[in-house]
N, C-alpha and C positions, 0 to 999 in steps of 0.2 A: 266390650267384653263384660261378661256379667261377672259384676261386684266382690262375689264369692268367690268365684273363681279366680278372679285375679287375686285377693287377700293370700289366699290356699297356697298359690302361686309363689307368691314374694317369701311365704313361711317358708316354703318348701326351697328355694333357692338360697334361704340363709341358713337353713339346715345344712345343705351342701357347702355352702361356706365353710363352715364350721368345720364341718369331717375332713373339707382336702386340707384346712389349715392344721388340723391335727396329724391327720397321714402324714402330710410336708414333713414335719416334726420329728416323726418317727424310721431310723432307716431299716427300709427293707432285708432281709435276711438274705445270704448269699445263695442261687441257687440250687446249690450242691449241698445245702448245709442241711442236717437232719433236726426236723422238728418234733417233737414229741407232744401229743395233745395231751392234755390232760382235764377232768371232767371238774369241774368244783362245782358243790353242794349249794344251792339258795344259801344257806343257814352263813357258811362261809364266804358268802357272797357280801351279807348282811353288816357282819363281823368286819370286813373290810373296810366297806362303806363306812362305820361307828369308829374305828379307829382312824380315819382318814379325815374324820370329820374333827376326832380328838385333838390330831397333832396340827392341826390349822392354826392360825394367829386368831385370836374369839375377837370378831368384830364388836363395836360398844353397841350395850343392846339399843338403842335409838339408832332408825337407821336415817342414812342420813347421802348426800348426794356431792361430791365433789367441781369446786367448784362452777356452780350453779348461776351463775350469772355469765359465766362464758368471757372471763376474764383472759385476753392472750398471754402470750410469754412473750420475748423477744424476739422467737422466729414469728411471731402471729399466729400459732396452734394455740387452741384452747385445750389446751391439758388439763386432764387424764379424758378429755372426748378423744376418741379415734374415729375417721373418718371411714368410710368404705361406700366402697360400689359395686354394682355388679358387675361380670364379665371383665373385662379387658379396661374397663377405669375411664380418667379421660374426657368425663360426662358433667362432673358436678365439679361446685369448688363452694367450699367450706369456708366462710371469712368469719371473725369477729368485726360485729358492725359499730362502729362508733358513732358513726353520723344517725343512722336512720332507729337505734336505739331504743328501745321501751324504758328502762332503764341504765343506772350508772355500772358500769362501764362499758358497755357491749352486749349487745343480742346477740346471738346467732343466725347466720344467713345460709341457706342454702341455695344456688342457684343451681340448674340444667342447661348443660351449652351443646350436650353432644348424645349421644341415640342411646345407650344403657338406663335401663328402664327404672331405680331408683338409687339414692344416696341417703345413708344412714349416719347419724353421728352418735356416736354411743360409748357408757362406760357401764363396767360391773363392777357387781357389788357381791359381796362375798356373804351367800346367806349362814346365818345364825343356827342352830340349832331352835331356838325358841321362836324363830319366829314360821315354822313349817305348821302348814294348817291356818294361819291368816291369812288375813286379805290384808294386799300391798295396795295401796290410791298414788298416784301418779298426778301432779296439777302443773300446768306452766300455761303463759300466754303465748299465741299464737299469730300472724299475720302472713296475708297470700296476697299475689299479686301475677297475674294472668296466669293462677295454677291449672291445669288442663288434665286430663286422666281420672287416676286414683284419688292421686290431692294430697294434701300434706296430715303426715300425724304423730302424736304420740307414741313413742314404743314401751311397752313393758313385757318380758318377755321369761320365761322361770328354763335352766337348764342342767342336767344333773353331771355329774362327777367327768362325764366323755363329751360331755359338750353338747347331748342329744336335748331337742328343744322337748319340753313337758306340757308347759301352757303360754300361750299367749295371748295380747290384747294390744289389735292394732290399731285402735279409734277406727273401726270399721262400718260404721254406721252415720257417724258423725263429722268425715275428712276435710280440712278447709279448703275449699275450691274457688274457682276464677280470683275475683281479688276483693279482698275485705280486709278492715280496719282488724286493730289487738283485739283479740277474744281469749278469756280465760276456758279450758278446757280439762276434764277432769279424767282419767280412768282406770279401772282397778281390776287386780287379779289375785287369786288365791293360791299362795304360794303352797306347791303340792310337797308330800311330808319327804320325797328323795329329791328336793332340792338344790344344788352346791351352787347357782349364781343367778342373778337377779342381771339382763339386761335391761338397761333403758335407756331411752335416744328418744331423735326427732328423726324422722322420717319423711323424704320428698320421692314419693312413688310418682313418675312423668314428669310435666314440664312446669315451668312457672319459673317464682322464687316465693320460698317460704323462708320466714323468719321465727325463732322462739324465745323466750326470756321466761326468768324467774321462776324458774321449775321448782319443786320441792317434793317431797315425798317424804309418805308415812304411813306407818300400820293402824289400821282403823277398829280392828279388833282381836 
């Protein structure tokens, strides 16, 4: 499958993600029940937005990544990562690795046992007002081991107030494939000025097992 097409692809299926997790969310109106549309003005759209952003908790302005080493908890989740799959699940498993390690205390491992085409480990971060119109850098090390497909990557991802994706960057040029030693890996996005969350994760698009460690991230300007 050509390159592009499948990146467009994986964008486009975690777009959907997104929205049925928010429909989920939200209950349906009864069919009988009278809705009233009503038209709201940009200007009031704006205004919205600006207060919404008001009454948020202000993140510290250094942005910064929770932890980042992929330290488990007692169940062996590395918390605040949340795992995900596509479709119907079943496919990946998500460990904190002790043994096979970059660093103290755990990498992160992803492996593929079952047909669902990628597994993402990912947290948000709640953008800033000040930091809209920078660019966000992304850095963590990397290790693959008979990765096959797409390959394994970095995610950084910008999404606004409904969850709707704005920009991304999936190490798409750069994915770690069949099987290589730790590589450090870099990549950056410009966070657009209607913002409200910053994903980032590691990403195992196909087969293999990919590892990550020592992520960090920073605004470069």
């Amino acid at each position: 499958m050509n390159n592009s097409i499948s990146h467009l692809w994986v964008v486009l299926l975690l777009a959907g993600y997104t929205n049925h997790a928010l429909s989920a969310d939200t209950p349906s109106a009864p069919a009988t029940s009278a809705v009233t549309q009503v038209a709201v003005p940009p200007a009031a759209l704006s205004s919205l937005f600006a207060r919404r952003q008001a009454r948020r908790p202000a993140p510290d302005a250094v942005i910064s990544l929770k932890n980042p080493s992929f330290n488990p908890d007692k169940l062996g989740k590395m918390s605040p990562w949340v795992e995900i799959e596509h479709g119907s699940g079943n496919s990946y498993t998500f460990v904190a690795d002790a043994e096979n390690a970059l660093s103290i205390p755990s990498s992160a491992r992803i492996r593929r046992h079952g047909s669902e085409p990628f597994g993402l480990l990912q947290q948000s971060i709640s953008v800033h007002s000040s930091w809209h119109n920078k660019t966000v850098r992304l850095a963590g090390s990397l290790r693959g081991v008979d990765i096959s497909g797409a390959g394994g990557a970095l995610v950084l991802r910008a999404d606004d107030g409904s969850g709707q994706i704005l920009a991304w960057n999936f190490m798409q040029n750069v994915r770690v494939k069949g099987t290589q030693d730790w590589k450090q890996y870099t990549i950056e996005l410009k966070i657009p000025s209607s913002a409200y969350s910053l994903i980032v994760g590691v990403m195992l698009e196909d087969g293999g097992t990919l590892w990550a460690d020592n992520l960090t991230i920073e605004l470069i300007d």
